[in-house]
C-alpha positions, 0 to 999 in steps of 0.5 A: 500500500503506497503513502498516499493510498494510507493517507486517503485511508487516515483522512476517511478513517478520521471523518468516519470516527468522528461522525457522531454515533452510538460510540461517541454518546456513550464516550461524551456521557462516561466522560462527564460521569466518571472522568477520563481516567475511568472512561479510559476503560470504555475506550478500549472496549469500543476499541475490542468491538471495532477490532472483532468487526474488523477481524470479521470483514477480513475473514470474509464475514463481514460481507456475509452480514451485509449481503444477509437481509435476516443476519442484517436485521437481527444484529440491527434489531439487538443492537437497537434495543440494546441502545435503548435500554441504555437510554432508559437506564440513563434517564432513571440514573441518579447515582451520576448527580453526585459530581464530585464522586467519580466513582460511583460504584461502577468498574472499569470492567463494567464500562468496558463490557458495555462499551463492547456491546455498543460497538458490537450491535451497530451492523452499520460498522460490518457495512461500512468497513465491506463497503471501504476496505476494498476501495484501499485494497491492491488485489494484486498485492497481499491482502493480509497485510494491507487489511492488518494496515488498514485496521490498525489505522481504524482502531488508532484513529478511533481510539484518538478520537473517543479519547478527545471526547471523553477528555473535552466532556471530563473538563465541562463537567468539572465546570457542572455543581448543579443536580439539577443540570447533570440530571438534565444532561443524563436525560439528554444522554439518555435520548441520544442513547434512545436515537441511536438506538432508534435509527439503528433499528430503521437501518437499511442494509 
């Protein structure tokens, strides 16, 4: 893959990561609640979720899910409900009005867990990387190594760009005291969290 060809990549791989989506919600809202050192843990679990759709374009089955009309709306409807139920949880979270406790009795491993579901149950992903990839692939070179290039470019990127979220969205909390408005922000998280859901749920393969 030549230099230029990479660079193309990066540019779309950098639009595509900070187009708002299910991933961006969910860093923005954990950075606010628990701090960017906490949130830390979400990002990596987006990350593992992007990495197995990744992996699973590569070995082919990326294009099986998106030619599959039945694959297509099952994971689609999952992950709908899935987003969905985070936003109603979010809506009737009031442990997260206490700002200056980061804590919150919640663990990194839960906020990686969850992360790896949202990314998980967006099919959109599949769609998106079978529909990219080979418009930066060289058929007449070796492919392994021009899609281990190309997604470790996508996991990079994305990981940069929710790391930019969760900090920008740590720092305005630190500038929140009142109740009152992080119990508004959790309703206006939750509702993003309830349309993403919703529109993943009208996709189109």
């Amino acid at each position: 893959m030549s230099v230029e060809m990479w660079l193309a990549y990066l540019a779309t791989a950098i639009v595509f990561s900070f187009a708002p989506g299910s991933g961006t919600v969910n860093s923005i809202s954990n950075g606010m609640v628990y701090g960017w050192r906490k949130s830390l843990a979400s990002i990596l679990g987006l990350q593992i979720g992007l990495t197995v759709h990744i992996v699973l374009v590569g070995v082919g089955l990326g294009a099986l899910v998106a030619q599959s009309a039945a694959a297509f709306t099952l994971i689609k409807w999952v992950g709908g409900a899935y987003l969905i139920w985070l936003g109603i949880q979010k809506w009737r979270d009031r442990a997260s009005l206490a700002v200056g406790n980061r804590d919150l009795g919640v663990s990194g491993w839960q906020l990686c867990r969850q992360a790896v579901l949202v990314n998980l149950t967006n099919p959109k992903t599949v769609v998106f990387l079978v529909a990219l990839f080979p418009q930066f692939i060289d058929p007449s070179q070796p492919q392994l190594s021009q899609l281990l290039v190309l997604g470790v470019t996508t996991v990079a990127v994305d990981a940069l760009v929710m790391l930019t979220y969760v900090t920008l969205a740590s720092r305005l909390a630190g500038y929140i005291r009142s109740d009152r408005v992080m119990s508004s922000l959790n309703r206006v998280f939750g509702s993003m969290f309830i349309g993403c859901g919703a529109l993943l749920a009208t996709a189109k393969a």
